[in-house]
C-alpha positions as CSV (number, residue, x, y, z in Angstrom):
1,X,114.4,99.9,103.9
2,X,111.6,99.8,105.7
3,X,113.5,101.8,108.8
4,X,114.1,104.4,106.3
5,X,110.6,104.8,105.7
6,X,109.9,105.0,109.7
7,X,113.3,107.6,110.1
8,X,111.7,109.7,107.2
9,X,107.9,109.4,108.7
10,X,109.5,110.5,112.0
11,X,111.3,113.7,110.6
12,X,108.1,114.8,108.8
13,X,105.8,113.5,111.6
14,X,107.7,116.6,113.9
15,X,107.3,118.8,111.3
16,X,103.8,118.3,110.7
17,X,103.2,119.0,114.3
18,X,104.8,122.5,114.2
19,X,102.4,123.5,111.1
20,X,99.5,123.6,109.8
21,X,97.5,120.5,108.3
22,X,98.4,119.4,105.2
23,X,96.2,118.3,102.3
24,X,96.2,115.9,99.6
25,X,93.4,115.2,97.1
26,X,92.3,111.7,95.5
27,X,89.9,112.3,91.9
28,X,87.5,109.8,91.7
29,X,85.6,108.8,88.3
30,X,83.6,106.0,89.1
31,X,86.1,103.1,89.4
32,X,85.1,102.3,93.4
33,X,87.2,99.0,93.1
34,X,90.3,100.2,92.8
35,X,90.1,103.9,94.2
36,X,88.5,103.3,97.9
37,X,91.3,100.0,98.7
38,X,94.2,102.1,97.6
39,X,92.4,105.4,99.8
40,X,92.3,102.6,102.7
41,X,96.1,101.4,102.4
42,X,96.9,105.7,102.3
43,X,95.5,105.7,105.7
44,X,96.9,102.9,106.6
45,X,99.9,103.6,106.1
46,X,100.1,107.6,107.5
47,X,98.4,106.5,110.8
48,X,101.1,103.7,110.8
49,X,103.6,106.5,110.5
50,X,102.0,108.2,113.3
51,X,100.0,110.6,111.5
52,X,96.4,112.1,112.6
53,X,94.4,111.6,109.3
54,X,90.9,112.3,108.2
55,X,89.1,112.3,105.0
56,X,86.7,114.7,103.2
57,X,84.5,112.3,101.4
58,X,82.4,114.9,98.5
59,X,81.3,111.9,97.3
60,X,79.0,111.9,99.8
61,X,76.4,115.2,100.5
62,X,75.8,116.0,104.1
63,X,72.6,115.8,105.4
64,X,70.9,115.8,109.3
65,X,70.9,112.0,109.6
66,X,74.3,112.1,108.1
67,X,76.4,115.7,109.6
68,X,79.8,115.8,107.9
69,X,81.9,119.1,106.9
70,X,78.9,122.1,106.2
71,X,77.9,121.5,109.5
72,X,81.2,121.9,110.9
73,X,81.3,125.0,108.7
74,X,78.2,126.4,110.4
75,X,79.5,125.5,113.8
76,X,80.7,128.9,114.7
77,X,84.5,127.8,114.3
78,X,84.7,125.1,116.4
79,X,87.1,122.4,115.4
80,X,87.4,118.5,114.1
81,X,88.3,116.4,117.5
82,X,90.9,113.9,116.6
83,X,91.9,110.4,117.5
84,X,94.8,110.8,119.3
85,X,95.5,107.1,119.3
86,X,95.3,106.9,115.7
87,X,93.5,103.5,116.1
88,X,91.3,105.2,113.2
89,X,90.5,107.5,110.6
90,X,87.2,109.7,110.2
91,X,85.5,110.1,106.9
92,X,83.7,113.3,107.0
93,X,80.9,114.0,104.5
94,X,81.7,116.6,102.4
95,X,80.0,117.7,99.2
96,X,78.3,120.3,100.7
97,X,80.8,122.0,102.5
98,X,83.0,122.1,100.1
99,X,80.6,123.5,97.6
100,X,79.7,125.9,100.3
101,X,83.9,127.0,100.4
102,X,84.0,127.4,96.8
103,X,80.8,130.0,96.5
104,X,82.2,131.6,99.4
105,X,85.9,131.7,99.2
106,X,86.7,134.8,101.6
107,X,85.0,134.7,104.9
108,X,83.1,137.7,106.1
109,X,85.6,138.5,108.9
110,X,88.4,139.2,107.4
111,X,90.7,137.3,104.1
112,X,90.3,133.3,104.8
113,X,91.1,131.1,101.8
114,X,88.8,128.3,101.2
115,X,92.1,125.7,102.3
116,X,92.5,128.0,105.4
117,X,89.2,127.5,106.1
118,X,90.2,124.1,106.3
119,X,92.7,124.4,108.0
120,X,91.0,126.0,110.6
121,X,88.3,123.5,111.4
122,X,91.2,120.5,110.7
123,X,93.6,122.2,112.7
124,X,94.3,118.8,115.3
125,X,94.7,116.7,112.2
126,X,97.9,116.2,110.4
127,X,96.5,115.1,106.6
128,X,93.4,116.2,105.3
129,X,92.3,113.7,102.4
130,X,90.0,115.2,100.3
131,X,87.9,112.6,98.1
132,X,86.1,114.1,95.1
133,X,84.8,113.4,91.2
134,X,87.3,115.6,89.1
135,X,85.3,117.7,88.0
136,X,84.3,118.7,91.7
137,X,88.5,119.1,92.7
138,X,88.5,120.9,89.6
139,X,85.5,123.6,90.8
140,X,86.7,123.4,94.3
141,X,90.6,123.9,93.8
142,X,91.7,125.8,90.7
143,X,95.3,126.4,90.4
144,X,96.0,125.0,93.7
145,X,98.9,123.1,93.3
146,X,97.6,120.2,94.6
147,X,98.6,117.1,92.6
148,X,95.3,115.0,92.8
149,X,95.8,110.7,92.5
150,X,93.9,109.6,89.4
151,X,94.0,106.2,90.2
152,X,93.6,103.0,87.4
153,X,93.0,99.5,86.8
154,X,93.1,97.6,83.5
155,X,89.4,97.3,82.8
156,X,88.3,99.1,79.8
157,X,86.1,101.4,81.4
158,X,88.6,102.2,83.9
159,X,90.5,103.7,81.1
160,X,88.0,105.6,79.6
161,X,86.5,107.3,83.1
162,X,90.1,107.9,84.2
163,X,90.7,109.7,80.5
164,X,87.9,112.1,81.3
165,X,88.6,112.6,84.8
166,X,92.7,113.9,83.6
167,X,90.8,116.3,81.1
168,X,89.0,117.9,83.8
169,X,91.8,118.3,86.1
170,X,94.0,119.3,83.5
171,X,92.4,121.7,81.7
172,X,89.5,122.9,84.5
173,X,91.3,122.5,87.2
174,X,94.7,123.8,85.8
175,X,95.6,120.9,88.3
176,X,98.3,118.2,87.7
177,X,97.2,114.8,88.7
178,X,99.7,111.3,89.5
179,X,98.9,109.1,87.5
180,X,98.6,105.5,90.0
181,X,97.6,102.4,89.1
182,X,98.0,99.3,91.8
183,X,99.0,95.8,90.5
184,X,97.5,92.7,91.2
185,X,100.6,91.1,93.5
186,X,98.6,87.6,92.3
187,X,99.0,87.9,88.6
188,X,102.4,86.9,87.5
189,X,101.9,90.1,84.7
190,X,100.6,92.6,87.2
191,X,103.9,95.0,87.0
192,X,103.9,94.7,82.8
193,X,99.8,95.5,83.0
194,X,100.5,98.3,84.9
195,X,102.9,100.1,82.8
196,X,100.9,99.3,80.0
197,X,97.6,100.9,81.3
198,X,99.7,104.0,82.5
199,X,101.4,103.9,79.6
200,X,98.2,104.6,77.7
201,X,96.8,106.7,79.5
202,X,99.8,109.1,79.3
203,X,100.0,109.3,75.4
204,X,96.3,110.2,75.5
205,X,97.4,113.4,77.5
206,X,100.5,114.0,75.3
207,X,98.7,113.3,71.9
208,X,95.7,114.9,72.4
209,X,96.0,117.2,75.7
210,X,100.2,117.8,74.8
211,X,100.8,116.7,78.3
212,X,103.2,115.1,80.1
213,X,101.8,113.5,83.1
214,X,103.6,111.4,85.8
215,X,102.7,108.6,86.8
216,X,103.6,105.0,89.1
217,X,102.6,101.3,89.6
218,X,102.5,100.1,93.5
219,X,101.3,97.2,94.5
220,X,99.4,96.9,97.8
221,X,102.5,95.8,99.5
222,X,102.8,97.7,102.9
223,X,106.7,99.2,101.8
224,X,104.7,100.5,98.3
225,X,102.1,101.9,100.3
226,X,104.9,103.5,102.6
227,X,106.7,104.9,99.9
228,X,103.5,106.6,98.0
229,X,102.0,108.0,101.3
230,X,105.5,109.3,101.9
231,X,105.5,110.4,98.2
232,X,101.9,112.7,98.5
233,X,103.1,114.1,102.2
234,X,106.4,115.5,100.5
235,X,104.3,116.7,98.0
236,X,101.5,118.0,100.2
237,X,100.6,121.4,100.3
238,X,100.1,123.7,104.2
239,X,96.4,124.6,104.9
240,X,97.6,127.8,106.2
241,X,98.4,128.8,103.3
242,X,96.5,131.0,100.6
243,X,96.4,129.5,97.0
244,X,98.3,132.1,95.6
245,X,101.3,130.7,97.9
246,X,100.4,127.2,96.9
247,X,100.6,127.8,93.3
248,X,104.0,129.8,93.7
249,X,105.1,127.0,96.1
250,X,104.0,124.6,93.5
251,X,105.9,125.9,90.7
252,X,109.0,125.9,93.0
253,X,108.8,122.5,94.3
254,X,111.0,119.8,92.5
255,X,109.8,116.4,92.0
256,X,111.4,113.7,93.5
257,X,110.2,110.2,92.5
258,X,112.9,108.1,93.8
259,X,110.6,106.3,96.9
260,X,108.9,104.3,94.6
261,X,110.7,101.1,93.0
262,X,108.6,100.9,90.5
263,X,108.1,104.5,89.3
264,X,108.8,105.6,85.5
């Protein structure tokens, strides 16, 4: 299985290289624990598949000690240099910048989108990660199309933060999150706790929200990992692109949630 993962990488590797960057979008609300390891495997697991990766961390606010994206912004155009020997993957603060995109979504030369923007400055990358609270994805990419991960564990709290966080992207955002919640491989009822917090969480949209939202139970395994950064790439939308042709393509696209065993 695990060549089929390579064969597929390979294919959208090559086309990758003939576009734009490509970005996906991870909501955080609070639960470090088990958002930052499974944004870590993600990485893992495109640069393994040959991909130039880097990550917008608006968790984090520029400053002069710390440069990151509004910097790069202010830079007069000039672009992101990349790793070319994908040993690594940057982590870019990002708060500000991206608050800067949002109060100025069309540049003063001409009819840039925000993502374009993006693209622009990203442009020797293949994935852009963007990490961000949901309410900030929500500000920062209304009616996008991008499917943000809303990642879960089974503590209590998790539950409760994570509830909040799908509100925001569903209703703010007009955004439609994944739903992923990695198993402990060590507890013999990982898989069944899974479900069962996903489960949960997904009548809360239906009952009170009235909706349906997908969602999937990996384990840190590196064929999981594989199969769910093959999963957001497919699902990824072009940074050349403005978000009126996202949301169109989005509403086109059809979902396709066979690369994960343990999907449902």
């Amino acid at each position: 299985m695990l060549d089929v993962f390579l064969h597929q990488g390979s294919g959208l590797r090559a086309h990758a290289a003939q576009s734009a960057p490509r970005i996906v979008a991870m909501a955080s609300h609070g639960d470090r624990q088990s958002e930052l390891p499974l944004l870590s495997d993600l990485c893992t697991a495109w640069t393994d598949l040959g991909y130039l990766v880097v990550v917008l961390d608006a968790t984090v606010a520029e400053s002069d000690n710390f440069p990151g994206l509004r910097q790069l912004l202010g830079s007069g155009g000039h672009t992101h240099a990349a790793d070319e020997s994908h040993a690594i993957w940057p982590i870019v603060p990002a708060a500000l910048g991206l608050e800067h995109l949002r109060l100025n979504d069309v540049d003063m030369a001409g009819d840039k989108s925000p993502l374009q923007h993006l693209g622009s400055v990203f442009k020797n990358y293949d994935i852009v990660l963007v990490y961000a609270s949901a309410e900030n994805l929500a500000s920062y990419l209304p009616d996008s199309g991008i499917e943000p991960l809303l990642t879960l564990s089974t503590r209590g709290v998790s539950r409760l933060s994570a509830y909040q966080a799908l509100k925001r992207l569903l209703i703010i955002g007009r955004l439609q999150p994944t739903i992923v919640a990695v198993m402990n491989e060590s507890d013999p009822n990982g898989l069944a706790s899974g479900h069962s917090t996903c489960k949960s969480l997904q009548d809360c949209a239906m009952t009170f929200l009235g909706r349906h939202v997908t969602s999937l139970t990996v384990s840190r395994a590196s064929d999981d990992m594989s199969r769910l950064a093959l999963r957001l790439l497919e699902k990824a939308l072009s940074l050349g692109q403005k978000v009126s042709a996202l949301t169109d393509s989005y509403h086109q696209r059809m979902s396709n949630d066979n690369h994960l065993a343990r999907s449902h």
